[in-house]
C-alpha positions in Angstrom: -2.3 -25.0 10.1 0.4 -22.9 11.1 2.7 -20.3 9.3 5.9 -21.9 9.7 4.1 -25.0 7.9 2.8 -22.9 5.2 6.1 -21.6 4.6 7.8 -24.7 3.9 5.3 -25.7 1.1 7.7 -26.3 -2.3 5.9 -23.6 -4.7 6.3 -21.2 -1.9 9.9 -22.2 -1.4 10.3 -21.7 -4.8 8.6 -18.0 -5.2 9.8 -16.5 -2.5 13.4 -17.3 -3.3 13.1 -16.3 -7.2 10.7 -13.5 -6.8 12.8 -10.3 -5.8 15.2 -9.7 -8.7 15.0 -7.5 -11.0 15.6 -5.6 -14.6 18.2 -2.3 -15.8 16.9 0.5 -17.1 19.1 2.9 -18.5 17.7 5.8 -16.6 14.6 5.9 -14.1 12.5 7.2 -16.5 8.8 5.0 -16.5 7.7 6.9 -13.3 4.9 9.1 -13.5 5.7 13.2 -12.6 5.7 13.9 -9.3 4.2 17.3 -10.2 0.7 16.1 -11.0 0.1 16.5 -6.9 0.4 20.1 -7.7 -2.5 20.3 -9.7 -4.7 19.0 -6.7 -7.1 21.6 -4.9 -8.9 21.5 -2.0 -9.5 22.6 1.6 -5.9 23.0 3.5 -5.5 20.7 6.7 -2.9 21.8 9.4 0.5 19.4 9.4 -0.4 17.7 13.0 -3.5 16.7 11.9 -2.4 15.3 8.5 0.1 13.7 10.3 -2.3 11.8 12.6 -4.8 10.6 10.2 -1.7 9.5 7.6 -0.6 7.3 10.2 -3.5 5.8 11.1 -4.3 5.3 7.5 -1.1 3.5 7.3 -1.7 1.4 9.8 -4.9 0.2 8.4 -3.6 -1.0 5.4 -3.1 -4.7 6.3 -4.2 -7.7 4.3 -5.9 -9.3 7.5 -7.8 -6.9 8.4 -9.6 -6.8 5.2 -12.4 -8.6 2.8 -11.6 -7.6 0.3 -8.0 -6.4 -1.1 -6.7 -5.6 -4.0 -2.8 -4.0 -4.7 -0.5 -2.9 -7.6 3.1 -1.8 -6.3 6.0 -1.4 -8.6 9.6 0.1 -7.7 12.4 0.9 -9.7 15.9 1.7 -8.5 19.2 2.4 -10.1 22.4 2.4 -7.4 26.2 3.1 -8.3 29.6 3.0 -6.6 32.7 4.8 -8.0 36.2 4.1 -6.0 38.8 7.0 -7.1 42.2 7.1 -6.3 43.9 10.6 -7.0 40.3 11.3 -9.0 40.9 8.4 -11.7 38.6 5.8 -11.4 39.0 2.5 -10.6 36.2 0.5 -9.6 32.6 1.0 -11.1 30.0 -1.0 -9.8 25.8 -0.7 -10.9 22.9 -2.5 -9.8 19.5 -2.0 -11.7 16.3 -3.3 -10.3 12.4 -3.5 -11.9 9.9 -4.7 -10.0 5.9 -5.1 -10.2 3.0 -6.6 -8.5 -1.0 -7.2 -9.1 -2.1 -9.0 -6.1 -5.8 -9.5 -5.2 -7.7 -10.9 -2.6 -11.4 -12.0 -1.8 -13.5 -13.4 1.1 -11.0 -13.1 3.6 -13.1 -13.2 6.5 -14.6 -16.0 5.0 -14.0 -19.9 4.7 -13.8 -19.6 1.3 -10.7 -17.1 0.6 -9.3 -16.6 -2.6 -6.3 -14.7 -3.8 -4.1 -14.1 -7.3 -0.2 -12.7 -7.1 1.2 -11.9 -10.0 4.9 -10.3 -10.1 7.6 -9.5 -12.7 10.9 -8.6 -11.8 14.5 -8.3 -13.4 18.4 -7.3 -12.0 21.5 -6.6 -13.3 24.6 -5.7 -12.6 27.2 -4.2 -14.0 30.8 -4.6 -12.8 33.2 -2.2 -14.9 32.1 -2.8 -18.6 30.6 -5.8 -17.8 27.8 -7.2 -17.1 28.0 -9.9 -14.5 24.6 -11.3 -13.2 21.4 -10.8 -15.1 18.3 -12.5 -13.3 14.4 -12.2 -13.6 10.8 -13.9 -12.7 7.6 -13.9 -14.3 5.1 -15.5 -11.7 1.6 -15.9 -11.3 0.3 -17.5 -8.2 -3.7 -18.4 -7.8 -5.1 -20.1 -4.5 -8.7 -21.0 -4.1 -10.5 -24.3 -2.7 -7.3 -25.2 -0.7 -5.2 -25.2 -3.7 -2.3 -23.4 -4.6 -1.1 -23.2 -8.7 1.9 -21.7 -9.8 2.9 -20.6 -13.2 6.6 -20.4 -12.9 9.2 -18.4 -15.3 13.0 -17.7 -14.2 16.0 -16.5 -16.3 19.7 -15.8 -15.4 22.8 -15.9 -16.6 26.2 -15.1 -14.3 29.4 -13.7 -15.5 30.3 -11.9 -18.9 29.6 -14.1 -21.8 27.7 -16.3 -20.1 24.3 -18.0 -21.7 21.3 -17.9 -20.1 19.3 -20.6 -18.2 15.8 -20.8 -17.6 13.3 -22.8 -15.7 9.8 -23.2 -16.5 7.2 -24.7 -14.9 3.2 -25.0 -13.8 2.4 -26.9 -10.4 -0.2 -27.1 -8.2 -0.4 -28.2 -4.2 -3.3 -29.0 -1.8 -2.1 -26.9 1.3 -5.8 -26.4 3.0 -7.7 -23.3 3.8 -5.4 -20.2 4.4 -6.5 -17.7 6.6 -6.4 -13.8 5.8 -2.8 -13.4 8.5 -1.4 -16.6 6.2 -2.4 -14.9 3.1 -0.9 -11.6 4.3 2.5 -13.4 4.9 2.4 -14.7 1.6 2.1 -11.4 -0.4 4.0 -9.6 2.0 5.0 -5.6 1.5 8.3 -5.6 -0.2 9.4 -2.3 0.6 13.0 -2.1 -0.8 15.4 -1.9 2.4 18.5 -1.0 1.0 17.8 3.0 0.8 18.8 5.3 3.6 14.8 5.7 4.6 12.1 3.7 3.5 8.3 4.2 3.7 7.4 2.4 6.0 9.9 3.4 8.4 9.0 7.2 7.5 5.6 5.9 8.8 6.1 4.2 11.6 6.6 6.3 14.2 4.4 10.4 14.7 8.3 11.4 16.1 9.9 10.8 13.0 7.4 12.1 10.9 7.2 15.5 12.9 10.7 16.2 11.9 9.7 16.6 8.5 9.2 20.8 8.0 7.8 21.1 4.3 3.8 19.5 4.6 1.0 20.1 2.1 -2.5 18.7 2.8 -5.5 19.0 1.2 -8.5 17.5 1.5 -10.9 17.1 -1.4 -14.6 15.4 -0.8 -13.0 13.3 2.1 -10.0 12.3 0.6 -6.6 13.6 1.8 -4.2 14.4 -0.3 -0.6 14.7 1.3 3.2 15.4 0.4 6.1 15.3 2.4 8.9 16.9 0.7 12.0 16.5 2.6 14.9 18.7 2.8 18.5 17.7 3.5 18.0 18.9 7.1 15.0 17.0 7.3 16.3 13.4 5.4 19.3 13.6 8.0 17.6 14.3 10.8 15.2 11.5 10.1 17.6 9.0 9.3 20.1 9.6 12.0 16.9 9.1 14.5 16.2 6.1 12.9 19.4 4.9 12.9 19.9 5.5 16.5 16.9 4.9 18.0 17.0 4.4 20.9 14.8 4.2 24.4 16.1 7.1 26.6 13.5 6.1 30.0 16.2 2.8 29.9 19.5 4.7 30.0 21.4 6.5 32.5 22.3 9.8 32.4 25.8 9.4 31.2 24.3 7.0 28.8 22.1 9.4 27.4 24.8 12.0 27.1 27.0 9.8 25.1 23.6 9.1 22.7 23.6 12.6 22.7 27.3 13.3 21.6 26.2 10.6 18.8 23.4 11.5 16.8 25.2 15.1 17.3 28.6 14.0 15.9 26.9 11.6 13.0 24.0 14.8 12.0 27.4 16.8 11.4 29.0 13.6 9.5 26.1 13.3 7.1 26.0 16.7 6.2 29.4 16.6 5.1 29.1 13.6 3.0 25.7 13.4 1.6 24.8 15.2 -1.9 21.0 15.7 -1.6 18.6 15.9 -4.3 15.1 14.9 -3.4 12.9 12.7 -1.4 9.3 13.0 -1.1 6.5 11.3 -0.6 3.0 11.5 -1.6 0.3 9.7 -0.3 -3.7 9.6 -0.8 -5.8 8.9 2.3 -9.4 7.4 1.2 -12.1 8.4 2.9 -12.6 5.1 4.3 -9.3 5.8 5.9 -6.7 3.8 4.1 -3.8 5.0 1.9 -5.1 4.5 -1.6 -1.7 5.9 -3.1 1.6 6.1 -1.8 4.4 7.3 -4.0 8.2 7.6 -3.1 11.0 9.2 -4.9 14.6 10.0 -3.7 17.9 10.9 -5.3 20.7 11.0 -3.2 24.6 11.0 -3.3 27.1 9.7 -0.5 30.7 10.7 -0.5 33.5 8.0 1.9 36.9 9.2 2.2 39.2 6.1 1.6 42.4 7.6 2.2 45.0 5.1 4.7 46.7 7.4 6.8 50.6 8.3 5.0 48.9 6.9 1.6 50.3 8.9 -1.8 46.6 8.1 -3.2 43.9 10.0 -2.7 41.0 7.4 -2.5 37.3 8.4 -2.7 33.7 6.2 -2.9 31.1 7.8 -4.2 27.8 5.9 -4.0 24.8 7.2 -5.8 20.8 5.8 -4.9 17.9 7.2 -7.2 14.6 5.4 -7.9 10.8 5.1 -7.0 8.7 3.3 -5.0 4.7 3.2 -5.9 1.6 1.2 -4.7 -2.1 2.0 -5.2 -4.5 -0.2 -3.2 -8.2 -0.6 -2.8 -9.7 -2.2 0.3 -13.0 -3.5 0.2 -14.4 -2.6 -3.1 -15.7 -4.7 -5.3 -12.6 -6.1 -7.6 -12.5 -8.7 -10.7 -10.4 -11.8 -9.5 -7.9 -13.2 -12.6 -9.1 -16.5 -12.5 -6.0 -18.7 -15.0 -6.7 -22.3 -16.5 -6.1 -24.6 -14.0 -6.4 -27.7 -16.4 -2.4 -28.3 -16.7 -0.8 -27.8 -13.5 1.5 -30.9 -12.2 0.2 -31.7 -8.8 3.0 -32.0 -6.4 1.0 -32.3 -3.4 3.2 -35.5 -2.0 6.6 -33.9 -1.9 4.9 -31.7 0.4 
């Protein structure tokens, strides 16, 4: 069975499109410290070298490489936009988002696979005073034997005033035996996207982690422990050569002069307009050579000049970005698999 098939099953139509929204807080406050890393001891390891084994650790994190899996992420992210003219405001937009997951996997490698997803999340969004979208999911989705069951719980409502709907349901489909690359696709790393650098672009490439300066490592009976915390030099730097990436062996040399002139001119840009607070990450490396713990947190500021040229206003955006981003993760370790009532789930294997 292929992918593309899988993908087109009706519960997994329906999950995938209701399960990334999420829930306000009134200040991203549920994290853990990001101090208790400084209470860790242990043997120091050089930067290079912590660098090389967090990215191979990375890298080994995948569903289908695995037996056994087992992962809890959760992220939670407050962003805000202010439009000024002459310094009053006039526009105030907020978007809030919550979001966990408990997924677990067994006998991957096997013909007999097995897997339970459950995730929460919630949005809002606030427009001015009011409130103008509020959406969420509670879903728990179990597959073994070929079957796939899903317990189904959405809310909204859209616009001020408006009520709020809800749809409930339990099904079940017969979709056949998923293998561990299918299984993968269907948990899926949702690493929020719409931050200036994510995670997982942080560790994707040795380049762009180098340019971080401030490294700690320690290593404590095999496990490493490591934080990267970035300075505004170093967030910049990072994101413009993200942003810009680009394959200089390809160009020609005027090319590569232009490239030059602009990650030069957009380095200087940033700096200008972007309010830094924080952004660091802290990861775990097991000794079997995963990451058992990744942690992110940033805080961050962005300042646009709005002004048309002969205006009387003044007009200024300031968007704000603050939140975490957390997952802990066991590979191949013996795990206790959530195993639901599967007596009263509608089969809806036909519509398939």
């Amino acid at each position: 069975m292929k992918l593309k098939k899988i993908m087109l099953f009706p519960l997994l139509t329906v999950l995938l499109s209701g399960c990334i929204q999420f829930h306000i807080f009134d200040s991203i406050s549920s994290r853990e410290s990001s101090s208790e890393s400084s209470l860790i001891t242990g043997d120091p390891v050089a930067k290079e070298e912590a660098n090389s084994r967090v990215l191979a650790a990375y890298q080994a994190n995948k569903v289908k490489d695995a037996n056994i899996y087992a992962e809890d992420r959760e992220y939670e992210i407050r962003k805000e936009q202010s439009i000024y003219a002459n310094d009053e405001l006039e526009v105030y937009v907020s978007d809030y988002y919550k979001f966990n997951t408990e997924f677990k996997a067994t006998g991957l490698k096997s013909t007999a696979p097995q897997f339970y997803l459950k995730e929460f999340s919630n949005y809002q969004k606030i427009e001015d005073e009011y409130e103008t979208k509020f959406s969420g999911t509670n879903s728990k989705l179990y597959y073994e034997n070929g079957w796939l069951y899903l317990d189904y719980d959405n809310y909204s409502r859209n616009g001020p005033g408006a009520s709020t709907e809800r749809t409930l349901f339990k099904e079940k489909e017969n979709c056949g035996l998923l293998n561990a690359t299918q299984i993968e696709a269907i948990y899926d790393e949702k690493d929020y996207k719409d931050i200036y650098i994510t995670a997982s672009q942080l560790l994707s490439r040795s380049e762009w982690l180098e340019k971080v300066q401030t490294v700690e490592a320690l290593e404590n009976n095999g496990t490493l422990y490591v934080t990267y915390d970035l300075t505004k030099d170093d967030f910049i730097n990072v994101y413009v050569a993200i942003r810009y990436d680009a394959d200089l062996s390809t160009m020609t040399s005027e090319e590569i002069a232009n490239h030059e002139i602009l990650v030069a001119t957009s380095t200087t840009y940033y700096h200008e307009t972007i309010d830094f607070r924080e952004y660091k990450l802290v990861l775990e490396v097991d000794p079997a050579c995963y990451v058992s713990s990744l942690r992110l947190d940033f805080d961050y500021t962005e300042n646009y000049d709005l002004t048309e040229e002969l205006s009387s206003f003044i007009v200024t955006q300031v968007d704000i970005a603050k939140g975490y981003y957390i997952t802990r993760t066991t590979v191949n370790k013996p795990i206790t698999m959530p195993v639901p009532d599967l007596e009263d789930y509608k089969d809806i294997t036909s519509a398939s």
